[in-house]
N, C-alpha and C positions, 0 to 999 in steps of 0.2 A: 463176446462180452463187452469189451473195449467198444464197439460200435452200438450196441445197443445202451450203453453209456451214455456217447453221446446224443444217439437219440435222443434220449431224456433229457440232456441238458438242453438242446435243441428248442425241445418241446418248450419248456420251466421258461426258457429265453421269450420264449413266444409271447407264453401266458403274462409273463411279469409286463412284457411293453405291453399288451392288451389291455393289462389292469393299469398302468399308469396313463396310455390313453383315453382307458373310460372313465378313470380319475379327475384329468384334466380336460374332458367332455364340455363343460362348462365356458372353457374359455375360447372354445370355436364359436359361441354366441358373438364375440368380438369382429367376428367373421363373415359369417353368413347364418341361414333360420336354420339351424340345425333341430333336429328333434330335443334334447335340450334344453334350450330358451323356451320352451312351447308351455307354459303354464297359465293357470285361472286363477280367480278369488270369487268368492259368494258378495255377489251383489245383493243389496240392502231387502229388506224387508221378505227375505225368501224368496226371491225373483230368478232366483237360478243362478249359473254359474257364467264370467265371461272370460275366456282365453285371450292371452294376448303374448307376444315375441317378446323376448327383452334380452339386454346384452350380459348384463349382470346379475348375480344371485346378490340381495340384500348380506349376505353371512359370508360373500367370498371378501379375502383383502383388497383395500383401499378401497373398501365400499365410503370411507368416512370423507372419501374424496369429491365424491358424489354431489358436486351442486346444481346440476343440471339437465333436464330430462329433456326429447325430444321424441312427442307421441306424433308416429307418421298414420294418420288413415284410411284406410285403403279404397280403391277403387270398386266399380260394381263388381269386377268379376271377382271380388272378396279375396284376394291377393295379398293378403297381410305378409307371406314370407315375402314374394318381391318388393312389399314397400317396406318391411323392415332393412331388407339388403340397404336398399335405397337410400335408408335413413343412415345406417353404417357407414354407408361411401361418403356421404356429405361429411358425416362427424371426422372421416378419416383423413379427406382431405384439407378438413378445416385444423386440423390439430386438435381436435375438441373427445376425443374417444377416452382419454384419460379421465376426465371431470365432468362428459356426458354419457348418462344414461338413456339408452336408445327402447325406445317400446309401438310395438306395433300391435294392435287391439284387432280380432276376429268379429264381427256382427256376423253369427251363426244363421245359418236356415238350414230347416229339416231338408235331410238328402232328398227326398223326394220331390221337394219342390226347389229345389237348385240346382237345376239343368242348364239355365240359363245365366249365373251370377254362382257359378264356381270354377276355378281354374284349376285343371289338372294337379291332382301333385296336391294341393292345398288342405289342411287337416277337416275333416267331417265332423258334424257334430256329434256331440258325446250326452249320455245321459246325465242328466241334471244341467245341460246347457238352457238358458236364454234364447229364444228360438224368434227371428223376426223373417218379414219375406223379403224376396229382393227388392221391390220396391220400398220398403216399411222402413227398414231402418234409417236411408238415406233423406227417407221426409222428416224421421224424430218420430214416426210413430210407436205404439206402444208393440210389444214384443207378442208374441202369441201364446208363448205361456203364459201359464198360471202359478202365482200372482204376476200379472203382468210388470212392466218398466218400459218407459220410455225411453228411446235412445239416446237420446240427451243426457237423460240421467243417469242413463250408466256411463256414459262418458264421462259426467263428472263422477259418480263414484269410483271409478278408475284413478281421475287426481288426485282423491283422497284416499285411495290406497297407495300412491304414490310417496306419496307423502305422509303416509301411515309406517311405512318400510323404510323411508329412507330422510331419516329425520333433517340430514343436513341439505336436503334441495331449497336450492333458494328460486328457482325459475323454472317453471314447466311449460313450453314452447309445445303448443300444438297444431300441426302441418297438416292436412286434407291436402288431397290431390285428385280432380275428377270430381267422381259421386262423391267421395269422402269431403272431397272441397266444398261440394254441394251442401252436405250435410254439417258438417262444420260451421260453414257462414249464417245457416238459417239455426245454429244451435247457440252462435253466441247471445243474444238480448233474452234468451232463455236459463242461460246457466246460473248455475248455482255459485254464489261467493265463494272466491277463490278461499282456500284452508290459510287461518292465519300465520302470516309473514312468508307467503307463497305467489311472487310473481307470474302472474298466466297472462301468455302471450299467444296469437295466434297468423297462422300464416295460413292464408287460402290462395291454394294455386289450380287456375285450372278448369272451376267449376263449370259443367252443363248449362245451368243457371243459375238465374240470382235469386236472391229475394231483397225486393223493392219494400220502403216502409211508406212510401206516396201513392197515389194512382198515377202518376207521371211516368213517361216510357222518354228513352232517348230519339232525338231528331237530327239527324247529321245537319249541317250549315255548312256551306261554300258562301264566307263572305256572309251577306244579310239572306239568302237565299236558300231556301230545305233543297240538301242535295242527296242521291241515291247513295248506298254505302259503300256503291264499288268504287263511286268517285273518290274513297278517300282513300283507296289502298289494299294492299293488303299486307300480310308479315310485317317486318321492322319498319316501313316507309308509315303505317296507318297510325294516327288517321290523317296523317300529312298535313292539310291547311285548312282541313274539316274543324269545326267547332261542334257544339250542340247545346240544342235546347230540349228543356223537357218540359211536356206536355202532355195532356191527356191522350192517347192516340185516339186516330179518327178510326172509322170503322166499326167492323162488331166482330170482336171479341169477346165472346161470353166468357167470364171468370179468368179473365187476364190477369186481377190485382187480388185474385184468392189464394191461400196457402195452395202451394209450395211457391209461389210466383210474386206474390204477397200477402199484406195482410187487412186485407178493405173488407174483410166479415171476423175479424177479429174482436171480441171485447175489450183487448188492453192491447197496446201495442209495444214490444220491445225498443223502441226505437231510440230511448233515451239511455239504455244500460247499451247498446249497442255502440251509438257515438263514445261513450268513454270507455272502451274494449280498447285493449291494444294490439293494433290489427296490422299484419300485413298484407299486399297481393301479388302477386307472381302469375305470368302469364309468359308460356314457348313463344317466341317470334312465329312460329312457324303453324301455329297450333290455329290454323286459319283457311280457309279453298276446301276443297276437294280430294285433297290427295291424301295418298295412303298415309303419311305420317300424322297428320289431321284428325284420322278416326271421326271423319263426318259420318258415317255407315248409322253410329251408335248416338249421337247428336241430338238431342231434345229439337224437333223441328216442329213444334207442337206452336197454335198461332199466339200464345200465351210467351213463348219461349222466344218465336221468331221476332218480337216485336221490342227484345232487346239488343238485337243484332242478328248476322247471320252466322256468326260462326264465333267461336267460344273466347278468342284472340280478341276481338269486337268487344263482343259484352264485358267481357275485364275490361277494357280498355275505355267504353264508356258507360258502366258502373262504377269506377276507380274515379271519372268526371261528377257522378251524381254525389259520390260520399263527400266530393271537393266541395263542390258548387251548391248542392240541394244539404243535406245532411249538416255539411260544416263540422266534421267532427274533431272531436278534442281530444287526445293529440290527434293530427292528421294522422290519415290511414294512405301512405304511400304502395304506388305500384312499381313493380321490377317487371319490364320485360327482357326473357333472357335469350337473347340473340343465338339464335340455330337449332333450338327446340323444338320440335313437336309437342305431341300430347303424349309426352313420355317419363315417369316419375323417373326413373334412372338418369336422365337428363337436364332436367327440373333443377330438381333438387339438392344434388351433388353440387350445380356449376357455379363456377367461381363469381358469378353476381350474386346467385342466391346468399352464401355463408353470409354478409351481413345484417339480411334477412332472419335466417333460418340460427346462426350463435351469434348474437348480440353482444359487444362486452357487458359484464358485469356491471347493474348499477344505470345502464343505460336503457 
């Protein structure tokens, strides 16, 4: 009797921490993508639904402490838990996990056609999802359901849910990294006004390619002299005492300066909401060659792509030249290369050059 006693209390012990665990379920989002964090909203005009990670429930305490968001975007293999992680570790080592809200956004595609831009492990689409292909959403195109949205604009619907929930943010910092980088930079001269007394910042690290607002391509210089790109280096030494100019390139490149590359068959061109965007660029030291941390395998090597460098470390490095020199923009759009990176959002992002970047003080 006595023993089957305490069985039961045994048991009753179990259940109670079990239920106080799945209680405080909530606050391993502080953590890592636990199932959890993993929630949607109905994006506008009946467009479906969009999943995204986040660290906080708007209803839990000290949400009123909440002035800052940081939406990390994920790369092609649609990895939104490891760049929510990502986005965590930055916040954690920056002291900023208190007073930021961490959100990492899904661009869904049908299981069926994501064999190739889905990582293991990563949540599947669900009915009443937003459904775009691998390639579709990182260019801004429109989604494949019905009623369609454009990528873009569910991104911005996102800030405005952001900010529908959590009335005291005052800055929502949005980070791309990779494709997401990709997609990010060619989404700003697109977007939609930021929600009133809502600071939006952006940080693109990383991207495959650019989008140009010129038909100009960059030209390395040694001195007064066009020099090859090896000449100027590579990782933290480049572009060493290389200069550049931009100019038309020679050759034939058919649709070198067409979306996604640029915009020379555009009717209107972003190019003026884009210089007053506040922008920043981050590029791995390392994110350059051939080598396995590189991820050259997966590389836009396309002659449209090539003809803004050879490697991803390069084109930040003289795109970040053209925003200088060509663009002029206002306020300047400064770059961070971060010494000992690859092309690795967990590296990226977290490191101690980036935090000035990625949490800004307040006001600035």
């Amino acid at each position: 009797m006595c023993r089957r006693w305490a069985e039961g209390l045994a048991l009753a012990a179990l259940m109670l921490v079990a239920g106080v665990a799945s209680a405080q379920a909530p606050a391993d989002c502080g953590q890592r993508a636990a199932p959890a964090c993993y929630q949607a909203f109905a994006l506008p005009q009946g467009a479906g639904r969009l999943h995204y990670y986040a660290s906080r429930q708007p209803e839990a305490p000290g949400a009123a402490a909440i002035t800052s968001a940081l939406v990390v975007i994920h790369g092609h293999p649609r990895d939104a838990d490891r760049s929510f992680e990502a986005g965590l570790e930055a916040a954690r080592r920056a002291g900023r996990l208190a007073d930021t809200l961490v959100i990492a956004p899904l661009y869904q595609v049908a299981a069926a056609r994501s064999k190739g831009c889905r990582t293991e492990g990563a949540p599947v689409a669900e009915d009443g999802d937003a459904l775009w292909t691998c390639a579709g959403w990182l260019a801004g195109e429109p989604s494949e359901t019905r009623p369609a949205i454009g990528a873009f604009a569910a991104l911005d619907a996102l800030v405005a849910e952001l900010a529908r929930q959590w009335p005291a943010l005052r800055t929502v910092t949005l980070a791309g990294f990779s494709a997401g980088a990709q997609m990010l930079q060619h989404s700003i001269g697109f977007a939609a006004d930021a929600p009133s007394g809502l600071r939006l910042r952006h940080v693109v690290a990383d991207p495959g390619s650019w989008l140009y607002f010129d038909p100009v391509r960059p030209l390395p210089v040694l001195g007064d002299q066009p020099a090859d790109w090896s000449a100027c280096g590579e990782g933290a030494t480049f572009p060493g005492a290389c200069g550049f100019r931009f100019a038309m390139p020679a050759g034939d490149c058919q649709g070198y300066d067409d979306w996604k590359y640029g915009v020379g068959r555009m009717p209107a061109t972003p190019r003026q909401r884009y210089v007053a965007a506040e922008i920043q660029y981050l590029e791995g030291s390392l994110d350059s060659g051939k080598g396995r941390g590189a991820f050259y395998g997966i590389l836009d090597k396309s002659c449209a792509a090539m003809l803004q460098g050879p490697f991803r470390l390069q084109r930040g490095v003289a795109f970040a030249r053209y925003d200088r020199e060509v663009l002029q923009s206002v306020p300047p759009h400064p770059l961070i290369v971060v010494e000992g990176c690859g092309h690795d959002v967990r590296c990226v992002l977290p490191s101690d050059a980036a935090w000035p970047v990625v949490f800004p003080p307040e006001g600035r």
